[in-house]
C-alpha positions, 0 to 999 in steps of 0.5 A: 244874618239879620233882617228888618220888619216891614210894614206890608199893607195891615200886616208886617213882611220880612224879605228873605235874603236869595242865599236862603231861599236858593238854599231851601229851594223857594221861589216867589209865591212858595208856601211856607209854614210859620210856627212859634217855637218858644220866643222864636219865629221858625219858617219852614218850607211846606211840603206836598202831602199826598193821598194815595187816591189823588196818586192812585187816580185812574189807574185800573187793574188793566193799567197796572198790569200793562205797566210791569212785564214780571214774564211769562206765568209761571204758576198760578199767579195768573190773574183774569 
């Protein structure tokens, strides 16, 4: 598939065709990452790096007791 440069203020924009967009799942305002790999220009869709703080915020040993029921205790794994 081939595509032509555009001029888009100071910088230049290449449009995505909807077959590649729907097939990578992008959408208006999707970031992306622009990388040069040799003489080539590889966009790829940027992914969500999560912290297990962010994951984790809020939750207290209470919390994530009441969401498991592992049964009744069975020895001494009792926690208090």
């Amino acid at each position: 598939m081939q595509a032509r440069i555009a001029k888009w203020g100071n910088s230049l924009g290449l449009r995505i065709p909807k077959d590649i967009t729907t097939q990578l799942g992008l959408a208006e305002g999707a970031e992306v990452q622009i990388e040069i790999e040799g003489d080539r220009v590889v966009i790829s869709p940027r992914r969500p790096h999560y912290k297990l703080s962010d994951l984790l915020g809020g939750m207290t040993p209470k919390s994530m007791r009441d969401a498991f029921n592992w049964g009744p205790d069975a020895g001494r794994e009792s926690i208090d």
